[in-house]
BAKE-659920 format. One record per residue (C-alpha): x, y, z. Coordinates in steps of 0.02 Angstrom, whole numbers, plus 50000, padded with zeros to 5 digits. Layout:
N
ATOM:X:Y:Z
...
This chain:
586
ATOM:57110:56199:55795
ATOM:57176:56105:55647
ATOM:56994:56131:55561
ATOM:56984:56320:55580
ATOM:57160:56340:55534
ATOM:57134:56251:55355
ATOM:56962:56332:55352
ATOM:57041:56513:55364
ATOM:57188:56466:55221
ATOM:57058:56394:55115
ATOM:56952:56580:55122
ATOM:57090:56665:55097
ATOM:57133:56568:54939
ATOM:56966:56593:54874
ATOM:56972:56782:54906
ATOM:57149:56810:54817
ATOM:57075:56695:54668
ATOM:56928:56804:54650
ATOM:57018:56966:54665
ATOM:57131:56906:54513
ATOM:56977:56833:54426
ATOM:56898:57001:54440
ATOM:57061:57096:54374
ATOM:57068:56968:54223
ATOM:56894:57036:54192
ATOM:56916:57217:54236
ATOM:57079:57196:54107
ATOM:56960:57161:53947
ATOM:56876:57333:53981
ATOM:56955:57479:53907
ATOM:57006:57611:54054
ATOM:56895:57753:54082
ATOM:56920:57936:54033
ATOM:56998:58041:54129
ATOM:56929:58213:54124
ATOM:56768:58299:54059
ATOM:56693:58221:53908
ATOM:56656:58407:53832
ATOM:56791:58527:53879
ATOM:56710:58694:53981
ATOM:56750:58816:53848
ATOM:56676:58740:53668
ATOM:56658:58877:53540
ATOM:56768:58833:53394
ATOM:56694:58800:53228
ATOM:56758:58601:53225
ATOM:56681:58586:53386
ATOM:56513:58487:53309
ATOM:56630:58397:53171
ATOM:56701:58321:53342
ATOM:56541:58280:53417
ATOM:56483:58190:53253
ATOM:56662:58092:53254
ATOM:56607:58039:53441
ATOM:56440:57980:53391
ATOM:56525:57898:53250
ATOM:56642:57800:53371
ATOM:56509:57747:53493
ATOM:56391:57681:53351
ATOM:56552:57596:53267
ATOM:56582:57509:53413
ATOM:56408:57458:53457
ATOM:56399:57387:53295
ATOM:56559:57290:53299
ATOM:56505:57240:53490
ATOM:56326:57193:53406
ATOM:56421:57087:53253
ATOM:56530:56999:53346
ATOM:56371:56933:53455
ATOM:56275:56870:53305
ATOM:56416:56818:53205
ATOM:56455:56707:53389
ATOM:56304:56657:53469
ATOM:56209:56597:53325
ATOM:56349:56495:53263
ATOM:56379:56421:53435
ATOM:56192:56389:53443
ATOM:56164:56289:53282
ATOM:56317:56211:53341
ATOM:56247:56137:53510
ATOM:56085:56102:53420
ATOM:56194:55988:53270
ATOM:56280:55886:53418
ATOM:56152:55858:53539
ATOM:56046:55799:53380
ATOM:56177:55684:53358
ATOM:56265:55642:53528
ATOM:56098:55689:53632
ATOM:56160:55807:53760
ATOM:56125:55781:53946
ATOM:56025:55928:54028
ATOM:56173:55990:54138
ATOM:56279:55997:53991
ATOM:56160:56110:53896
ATOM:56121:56212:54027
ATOM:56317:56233:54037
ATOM:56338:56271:53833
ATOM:56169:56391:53874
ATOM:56271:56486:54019
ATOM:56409:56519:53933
ATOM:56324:56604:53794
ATOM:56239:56701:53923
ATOM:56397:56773:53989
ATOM:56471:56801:53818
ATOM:56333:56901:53769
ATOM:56333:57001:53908
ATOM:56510:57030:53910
ATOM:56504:57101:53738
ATOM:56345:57205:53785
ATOM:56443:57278:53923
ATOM:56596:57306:53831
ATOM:56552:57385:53653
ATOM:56354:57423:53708
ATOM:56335:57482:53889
ATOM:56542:57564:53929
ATOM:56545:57666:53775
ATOM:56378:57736:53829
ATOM:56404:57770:53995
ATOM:56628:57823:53953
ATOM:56624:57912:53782
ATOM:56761:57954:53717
ATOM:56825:58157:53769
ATOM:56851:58303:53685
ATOM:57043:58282:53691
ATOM:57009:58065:53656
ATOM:56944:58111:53462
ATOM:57059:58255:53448
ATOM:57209:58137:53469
ATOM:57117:58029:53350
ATOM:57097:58172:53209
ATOM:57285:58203:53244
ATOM:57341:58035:53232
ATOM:57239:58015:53039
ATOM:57297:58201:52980
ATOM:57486:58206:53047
ATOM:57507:58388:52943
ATOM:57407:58460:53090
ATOM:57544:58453:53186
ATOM:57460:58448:53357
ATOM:57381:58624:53319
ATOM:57204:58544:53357
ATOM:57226:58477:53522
ATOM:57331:58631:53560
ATOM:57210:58744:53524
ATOM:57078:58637:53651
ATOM:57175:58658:53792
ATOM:57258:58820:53771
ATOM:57091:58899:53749
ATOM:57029:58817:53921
ATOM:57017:58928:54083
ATOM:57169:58943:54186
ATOM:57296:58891:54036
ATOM:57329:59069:53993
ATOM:57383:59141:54154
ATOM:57537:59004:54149
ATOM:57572:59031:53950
ATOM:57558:59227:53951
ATOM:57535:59252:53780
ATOM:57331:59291:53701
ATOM:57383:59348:53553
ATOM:57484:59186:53509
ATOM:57324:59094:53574
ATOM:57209:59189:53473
ATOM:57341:59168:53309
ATOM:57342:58970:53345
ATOM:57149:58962:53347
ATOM:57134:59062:53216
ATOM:57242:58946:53095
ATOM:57176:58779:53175
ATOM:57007:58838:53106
ATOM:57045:58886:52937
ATOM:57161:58716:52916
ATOM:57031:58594:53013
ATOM:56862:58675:52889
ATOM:56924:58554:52732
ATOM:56963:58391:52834
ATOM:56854:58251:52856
ATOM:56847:58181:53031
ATOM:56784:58033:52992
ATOM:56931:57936:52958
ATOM:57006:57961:53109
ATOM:56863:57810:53156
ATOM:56871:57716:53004
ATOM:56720:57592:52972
ATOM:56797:57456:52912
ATOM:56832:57324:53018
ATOM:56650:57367:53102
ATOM:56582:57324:52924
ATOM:56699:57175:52896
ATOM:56619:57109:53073
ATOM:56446:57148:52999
ATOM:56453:57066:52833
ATOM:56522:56890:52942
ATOM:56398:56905:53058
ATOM:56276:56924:52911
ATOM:56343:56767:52846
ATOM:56359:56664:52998
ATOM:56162:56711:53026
ATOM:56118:56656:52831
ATOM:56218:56495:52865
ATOM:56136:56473:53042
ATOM:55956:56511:52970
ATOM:56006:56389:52821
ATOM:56050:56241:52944
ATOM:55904:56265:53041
ATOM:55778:56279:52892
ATOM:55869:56115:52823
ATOM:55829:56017:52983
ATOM:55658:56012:52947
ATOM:55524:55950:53089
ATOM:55673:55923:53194
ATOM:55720:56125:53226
ATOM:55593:56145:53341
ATOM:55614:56049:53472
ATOM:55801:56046:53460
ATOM:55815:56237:53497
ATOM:55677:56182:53630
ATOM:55796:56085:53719
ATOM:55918:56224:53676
ATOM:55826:56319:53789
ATOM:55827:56162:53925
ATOM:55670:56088:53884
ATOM:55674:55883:53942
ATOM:55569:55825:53788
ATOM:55655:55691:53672
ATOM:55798:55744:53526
ATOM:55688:55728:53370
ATOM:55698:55548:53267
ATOM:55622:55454:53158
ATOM:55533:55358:53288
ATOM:55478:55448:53447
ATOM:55490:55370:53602
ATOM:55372:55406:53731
ATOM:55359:55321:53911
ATOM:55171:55290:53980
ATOM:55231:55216:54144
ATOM:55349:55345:54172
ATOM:55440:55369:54338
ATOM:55386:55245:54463
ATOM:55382:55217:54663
ATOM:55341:55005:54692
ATOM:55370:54921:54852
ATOM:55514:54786:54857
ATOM:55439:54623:54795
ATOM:55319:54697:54670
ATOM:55279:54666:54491
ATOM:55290:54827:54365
ATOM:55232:54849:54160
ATOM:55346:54918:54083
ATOM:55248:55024:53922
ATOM:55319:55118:53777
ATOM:55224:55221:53647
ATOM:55303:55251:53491
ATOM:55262:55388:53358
ATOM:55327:55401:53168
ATOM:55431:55226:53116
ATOM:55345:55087:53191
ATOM:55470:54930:53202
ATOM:55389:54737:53266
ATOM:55519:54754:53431
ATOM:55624:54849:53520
ATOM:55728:54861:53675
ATOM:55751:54899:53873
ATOM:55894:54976:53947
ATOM:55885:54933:54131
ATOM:56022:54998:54273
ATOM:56007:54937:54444
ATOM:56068:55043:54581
ATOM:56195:54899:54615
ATOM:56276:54930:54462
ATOM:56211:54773:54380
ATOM:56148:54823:54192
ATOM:56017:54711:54089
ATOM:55949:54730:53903
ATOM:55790:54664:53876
ATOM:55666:54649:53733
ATOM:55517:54757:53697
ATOM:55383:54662:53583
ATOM:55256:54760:53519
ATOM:55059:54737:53585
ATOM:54974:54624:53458
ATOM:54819:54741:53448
ATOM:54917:54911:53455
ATOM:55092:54915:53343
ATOM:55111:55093:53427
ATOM:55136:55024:53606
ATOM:55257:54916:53679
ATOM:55256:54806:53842
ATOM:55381:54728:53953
ATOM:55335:54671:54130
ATOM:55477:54660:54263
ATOM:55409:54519:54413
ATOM:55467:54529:54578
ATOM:55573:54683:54590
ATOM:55684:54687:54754
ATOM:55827:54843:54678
ATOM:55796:55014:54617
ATOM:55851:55048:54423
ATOM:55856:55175:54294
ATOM:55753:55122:54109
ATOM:55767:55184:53920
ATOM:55678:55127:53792
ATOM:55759:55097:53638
ATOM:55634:55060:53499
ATOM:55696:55086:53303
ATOM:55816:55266:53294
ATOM:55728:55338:53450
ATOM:55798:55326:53615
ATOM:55676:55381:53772
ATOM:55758:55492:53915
ATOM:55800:55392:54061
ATOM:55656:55358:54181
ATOM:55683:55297:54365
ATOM:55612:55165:54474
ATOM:55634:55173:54662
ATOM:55604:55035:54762
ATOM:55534:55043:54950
ATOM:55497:54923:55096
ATOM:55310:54931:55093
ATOM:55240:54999:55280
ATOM:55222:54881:55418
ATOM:55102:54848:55536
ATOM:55157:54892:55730
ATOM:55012:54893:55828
ATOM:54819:54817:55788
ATOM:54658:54836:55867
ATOM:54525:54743:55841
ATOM:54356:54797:55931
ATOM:54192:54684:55909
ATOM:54010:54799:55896
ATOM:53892:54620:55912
ATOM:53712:54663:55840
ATOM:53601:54788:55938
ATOM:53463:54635:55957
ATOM:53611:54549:56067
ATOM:53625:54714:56206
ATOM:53778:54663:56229
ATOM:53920:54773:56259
ATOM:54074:54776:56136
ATOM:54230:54687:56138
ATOM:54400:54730:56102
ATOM:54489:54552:56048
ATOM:54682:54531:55972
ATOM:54695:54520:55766
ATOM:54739:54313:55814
ATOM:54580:54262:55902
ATOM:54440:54357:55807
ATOM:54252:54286:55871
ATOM:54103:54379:55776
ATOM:53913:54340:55767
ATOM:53835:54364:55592
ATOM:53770:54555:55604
ATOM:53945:54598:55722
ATOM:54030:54771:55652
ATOM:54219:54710:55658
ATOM:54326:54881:55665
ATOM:54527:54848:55653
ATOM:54625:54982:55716
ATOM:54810:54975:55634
ATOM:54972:55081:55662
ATOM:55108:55070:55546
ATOM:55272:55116:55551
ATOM:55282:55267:55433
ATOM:55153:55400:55368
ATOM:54992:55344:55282
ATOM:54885:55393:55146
ATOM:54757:55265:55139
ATOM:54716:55080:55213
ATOM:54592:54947:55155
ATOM:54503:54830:55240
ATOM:54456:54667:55135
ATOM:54366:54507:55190
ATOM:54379:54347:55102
ATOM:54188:54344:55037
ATOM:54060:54481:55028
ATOM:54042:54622:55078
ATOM:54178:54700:54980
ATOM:54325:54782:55026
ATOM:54302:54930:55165
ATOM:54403:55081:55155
ATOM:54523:55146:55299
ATOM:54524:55335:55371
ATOM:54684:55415:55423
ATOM:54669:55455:55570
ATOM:54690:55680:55574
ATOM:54800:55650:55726
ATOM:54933:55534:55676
ATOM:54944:55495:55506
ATOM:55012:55315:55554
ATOM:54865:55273:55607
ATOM:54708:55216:55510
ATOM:54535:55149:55551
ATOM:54389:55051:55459
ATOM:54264:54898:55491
ATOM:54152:54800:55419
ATOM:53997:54694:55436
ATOM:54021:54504:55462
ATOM:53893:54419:55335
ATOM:53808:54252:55368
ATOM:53905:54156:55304
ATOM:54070:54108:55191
ATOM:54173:54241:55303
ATOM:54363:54160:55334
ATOM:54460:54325:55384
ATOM:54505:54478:55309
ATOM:54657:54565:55246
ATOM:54751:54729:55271
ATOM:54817:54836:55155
ATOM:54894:55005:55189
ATOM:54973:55123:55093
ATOM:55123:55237:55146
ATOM:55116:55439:55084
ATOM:55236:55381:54941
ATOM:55098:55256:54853
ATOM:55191:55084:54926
ATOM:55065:54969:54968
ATOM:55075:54798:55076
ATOM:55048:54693:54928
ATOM:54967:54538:54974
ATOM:54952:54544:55184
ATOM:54906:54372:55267
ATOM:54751:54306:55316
ATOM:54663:54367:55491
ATOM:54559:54216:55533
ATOM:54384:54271:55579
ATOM:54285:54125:55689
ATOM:54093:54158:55649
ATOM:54000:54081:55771
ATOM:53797:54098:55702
ATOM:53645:54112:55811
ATOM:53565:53945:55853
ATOM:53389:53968:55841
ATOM:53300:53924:56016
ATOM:53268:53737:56085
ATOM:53082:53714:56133
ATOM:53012:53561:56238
ATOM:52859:53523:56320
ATOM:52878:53447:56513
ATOM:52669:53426:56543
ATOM:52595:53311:56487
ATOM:52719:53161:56455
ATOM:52618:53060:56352
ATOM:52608:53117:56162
ATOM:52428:53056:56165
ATOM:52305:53143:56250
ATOM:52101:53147:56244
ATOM:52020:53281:56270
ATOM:51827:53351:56292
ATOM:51758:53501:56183
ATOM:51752:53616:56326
ATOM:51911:53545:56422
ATOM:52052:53635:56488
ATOM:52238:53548:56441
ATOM:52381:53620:56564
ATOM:52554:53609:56483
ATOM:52703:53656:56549
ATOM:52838:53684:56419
ATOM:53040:53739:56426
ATOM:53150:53848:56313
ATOM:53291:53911:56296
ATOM:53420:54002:56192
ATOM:53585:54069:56169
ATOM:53553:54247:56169
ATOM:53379:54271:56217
ATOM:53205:54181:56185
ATOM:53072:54333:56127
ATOM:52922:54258:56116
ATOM:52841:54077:56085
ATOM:52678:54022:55978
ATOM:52561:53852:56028
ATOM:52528:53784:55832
ATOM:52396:53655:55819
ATOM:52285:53584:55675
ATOM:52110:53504:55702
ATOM:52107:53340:55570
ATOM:52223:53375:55460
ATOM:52189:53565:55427
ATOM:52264:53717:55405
ATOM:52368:53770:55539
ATOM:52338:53917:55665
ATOM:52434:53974:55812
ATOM:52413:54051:55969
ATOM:52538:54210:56006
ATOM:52613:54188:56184
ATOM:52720:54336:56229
ATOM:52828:54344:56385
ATOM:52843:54458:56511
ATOM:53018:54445:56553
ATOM:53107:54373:56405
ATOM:53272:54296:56423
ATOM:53391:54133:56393
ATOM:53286:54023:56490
ATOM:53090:54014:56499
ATOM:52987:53896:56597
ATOM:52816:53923:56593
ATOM:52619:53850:56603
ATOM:52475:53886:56479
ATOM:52293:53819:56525
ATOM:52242:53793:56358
ATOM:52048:53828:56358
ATOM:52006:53713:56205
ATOM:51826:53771:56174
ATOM:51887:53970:56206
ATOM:52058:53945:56130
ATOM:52016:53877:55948
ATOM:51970:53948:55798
ATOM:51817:53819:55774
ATOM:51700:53709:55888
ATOM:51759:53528:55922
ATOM:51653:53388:55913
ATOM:51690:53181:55969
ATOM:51820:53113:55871
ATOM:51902:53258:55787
ATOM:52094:53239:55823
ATOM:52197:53404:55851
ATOM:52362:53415:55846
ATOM:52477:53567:55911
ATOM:52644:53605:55954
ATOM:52743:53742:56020
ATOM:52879:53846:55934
ATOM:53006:53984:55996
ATOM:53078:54133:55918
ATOM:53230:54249:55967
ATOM:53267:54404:55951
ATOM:53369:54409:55790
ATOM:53344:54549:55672
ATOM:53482:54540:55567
ATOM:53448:54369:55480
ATOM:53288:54343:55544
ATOM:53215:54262:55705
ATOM:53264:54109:55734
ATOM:53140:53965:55787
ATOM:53139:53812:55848
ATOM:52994:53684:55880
ATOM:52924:53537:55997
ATOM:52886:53380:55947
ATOM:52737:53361:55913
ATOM:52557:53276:56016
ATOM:52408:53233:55972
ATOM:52246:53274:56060
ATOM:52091:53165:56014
ATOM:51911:53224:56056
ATOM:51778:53120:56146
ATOM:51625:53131:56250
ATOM:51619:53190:56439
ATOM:51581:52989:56477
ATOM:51728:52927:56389
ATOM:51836:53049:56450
ATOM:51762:53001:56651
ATOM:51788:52827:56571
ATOM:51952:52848:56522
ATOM:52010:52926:56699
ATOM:51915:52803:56815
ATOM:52023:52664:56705
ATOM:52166:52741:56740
ATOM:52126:52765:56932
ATOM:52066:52575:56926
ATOM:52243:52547:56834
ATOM:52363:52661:56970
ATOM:52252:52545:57112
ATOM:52300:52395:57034
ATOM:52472:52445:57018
ATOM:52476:52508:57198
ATOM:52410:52359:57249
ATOM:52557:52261:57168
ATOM:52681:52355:57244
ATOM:52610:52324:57406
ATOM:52587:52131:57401
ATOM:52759:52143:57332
ATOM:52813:52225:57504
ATOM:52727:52103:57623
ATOM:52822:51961:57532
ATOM:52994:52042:57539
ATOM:52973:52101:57713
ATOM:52921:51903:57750
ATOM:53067:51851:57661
ATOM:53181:51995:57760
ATOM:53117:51919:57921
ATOM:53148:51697:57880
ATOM:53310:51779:57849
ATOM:53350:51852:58012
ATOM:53274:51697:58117
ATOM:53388:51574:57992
ATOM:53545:51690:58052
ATOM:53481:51712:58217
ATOM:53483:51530:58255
């Protein structure tokens, strides 16, 4: 209740000051006329003397109106120009000084330019006026204006003394000269100072030189620099910088070049610092300061020679933050499998993987990079349409030097992250395939021209083995392999191959040649390659049907012997096994 009530006395003492501002105003205007400008009833000789002395007053008071403007205005405007050359004048205070002048020139349009036109003065208004300059009239002129008007005559009752009165008014008013009842001299006196005012006005400005223009410039509320000696420009301007960040500081100077200059720094804390400006050693015309690790907002002016900048500002922001962070793992195509979605701490990749971080942040974005520690370069992030605090972007893990990436966003207002930590990445690389051969055992083997070897091999891999190749060399030749493809590829593979050695080769055998072969797998890697691994290696030696029969029937002879061994071995343990029971029996 308290509120209203205060709220009501304080309108009400706004309205009563405005009505009495208003009458103040209304007071400076001269009062209207009351009554017809031109009478009804106009046909006197000294009627068009009185309409001359009426144009004569309006134009004398235009120009007295139009006088006191120039002789005002132009002196009040060379004036401002002088002290904000000297004292540089803020922009509110101009446009205050600039206001002013406004209203004074329209005040004394409306009083001596626009009122007269619109409220001339009446018949009766100059009459007075001729009276007042000729007092020997006697008050015969405006007597004889309104006695002559319609309905005066009926109260007066007497024409004849009319007529008489008119008739004398005209013969005494045909040798005066109106025109002194509006003399022109104070209207001239106005001109001739206004004249001067101008000529002095015109003078300053035309002795100021290069500086006029942009002085009545800023006159007019332009922001560009008072005029000195040395110009002072700013190249970094008005800056946005997240808290924490470095910012350069650069000047450009025109005109006077001096070695140095200075900084005028005001933190928004209150705190003030002055700091030098050197000069670049390769450019005398620019000048460089760098501010490190900026954690408060200020206000800057460069002061370099005579010249003083305008004040620039520097805001300082939190950069944006990271809330939320997807990471989602594409592995290569050749892999089929499916893709993962993994948290930013425990990042696994293969070498080919597409790693795609999905951030939000905690305000707006314009923009977000994605940059690993080695090649490929950085990535750019999209904002995501839908909510601008969200961005996207990925990149492909190389083969190797890949530690982790960083991420960098920046808010709508230009304040970047700065320098974001490290995401490890683990890269865990394809190991090519592991190869062995199970059939035969022994590394040497003999073999006839037209024989058939079986071998029974093994691999596997981490991913999947593709395909494998049998590689063999006959004495120390070139090499030449045999394709084998699988059906039914996969991370294991066991298989057999009857190698048909007189079908199977590139060239016919004969006794004693010495071949030797191994077998290698591939996988399935397409991004780096396929990777392959090998056996070790055996060697086949060539002979005749009859040492090959040879060689078996001594081996059959050796496997009897061996048997035999064993089994003489067995009689005399099982001898043994039965002294022993007798010995315990007893």
């Amino acid at each position: 209740m308290k509120v209203k009530e205060k709220t009501t006395a304080f309108l009400l003492r706004l309205r009563d000051r405005t009505r009495k501002q208003w009458a103040a105003y209304r007071s400076l205007l001269p009062k209207a006329s009351e009554g017809p400008v031109r009478l009804p009833v106009r046909s006197f000789s000294f009627m068009r003397q009185l309409d001359r002395l009426r144009r004569r007053a309006i134009g004398l008071g235009i120009l007295k109106g139009l006088s006191l403007a120039v002789a005002v205005v132009p002196l009040s405007f060379t004036f401002r120009c002088w002290v904000d050359y000297m004292l540089v004048m803020p922009w509110f205070l101009r446009l205050m000084f600039l206001t002013a002048e406004l209203l004074f020139l329209s005040l004394v349009v409306y009083r001596f330019v626009l009122w007269p036109l619109r409220h001339p003065p009446t018949d009766i208004q100059v009459s007075l006026r001729v009276e007042a300059s000729h007092p020997h009239l006697h008050s015969r002129l405006v007597s004889t204006l309104q006695l002559n008007q319609p309905g005066t005559l009926d109260r007066c009752g007497s024409p004849s003394l009319v007529r008489a009165l008119t008739r004398q008014t005209e013969e005494r008013v045909a040798r005066l000269r109106f025109a002194s009842a509006y003399p022109a001299n104070e209207s001239l006196r106005m001109f001739g100072r206004a004249l001067a005012v101008l000529l002095l006005a015109a003078v300053g400005l035309y002795a100021g030189g290069e500086a006029v223009p942009p002085l009545i410039r800023r006159a007019f509320l332009s922001t560009e620099q008072v005029p000195r000696k040395t110009m002072v420009y700013s190249e970094t301007g008005d800056a946005t910088i997240g808290r924490g960040e470095d910012l350069r500081l650069l000047a450009r100077a025109e005109g006077v070049l001096p070695g140095s200059g200075r900084i005028e720094l005001t933190y928004a804390s209150g705190r003030s610092q002055t700091l030098d400006l050197p000069a670049l050693a390769g450019d005398p015309a620019f000048y460089e300061r760098s501010i490190e690790t900026i954690s408060d907002s200020f206000t800057y002016t460069f002061l370099i020679g005579d010249g003083k900048s305008r004040e620039y500002s520097v805001t300082v922001r939190d950069p944006p933050g990271i809330v939320n962070a997807t990471v989602r793992i594409t592995p290569p195509a050749y892999t089929h499998f499916e893709p993962l979605n993994l948290p930013l701490a425990d990042i696994r990749a293969l070498p080919g993987s597409v790693i795609e971080v999905i951030a939000e942040a905690d305000r707006p974005l314009s923009a977000g990079r994605l940059t690993p520690s080695t090649v490929p370069g950085p990535a750019e992030m999209d904002v995501d349409p839908a909510d601008s605090a969200r961005v996207r972007g990925g990149f492909t893990v190389p083969l190797e030097g890949l530690r982790g990436f960083y991420i960098t966003l920046t808010d709508s207002n230009g304040i970047s992250t700065g320098i974001s930590p490290l995401h490890p990445v683990r890269v865990t690389p394809d190991r090519p395939p592991d190869i062995r051969i199970l059939y035969p055992v022994d590394i040497h083997q003999t073999v006839t021209p037209n024989a058939e070897v079986l071998l029974s091999f093994q691999a596997s891999d981490d991913i999947e083995v593709n395909y494998l190749r049998l590689v063999y060399r006959i004495n120390d030749g070139k090499e030449s392999a045999i394709r084998l493809d699988l059906e039914e590829p996969g991370r294991e593979v066991r298989r057999r191959f009857n190698w048909k050695i007189g079908e199977h080769l590139t060239q016919q055998v004969e006794r004693g040649d010495v071949i030797e072969f191994f077998f290698e797998a591939y996988d399935n890697n397409t991004f780096s390659g396929p990777g392959r691994g090998e056996s070790r290696n055996y060697v086949a030696r060539v002979v005749s049907p009859d040492e090959k029969r040879a060689e078996l029937l001594s081996r059959v002879l050796d496997n009897f012997t061996g048997l035999s061994k064993i089994a003489t071995s067995q009689f005399e343990l099982n001898q043994q096994l039965g002294e022993l029971i007798e010995a315990v029996a007893e």
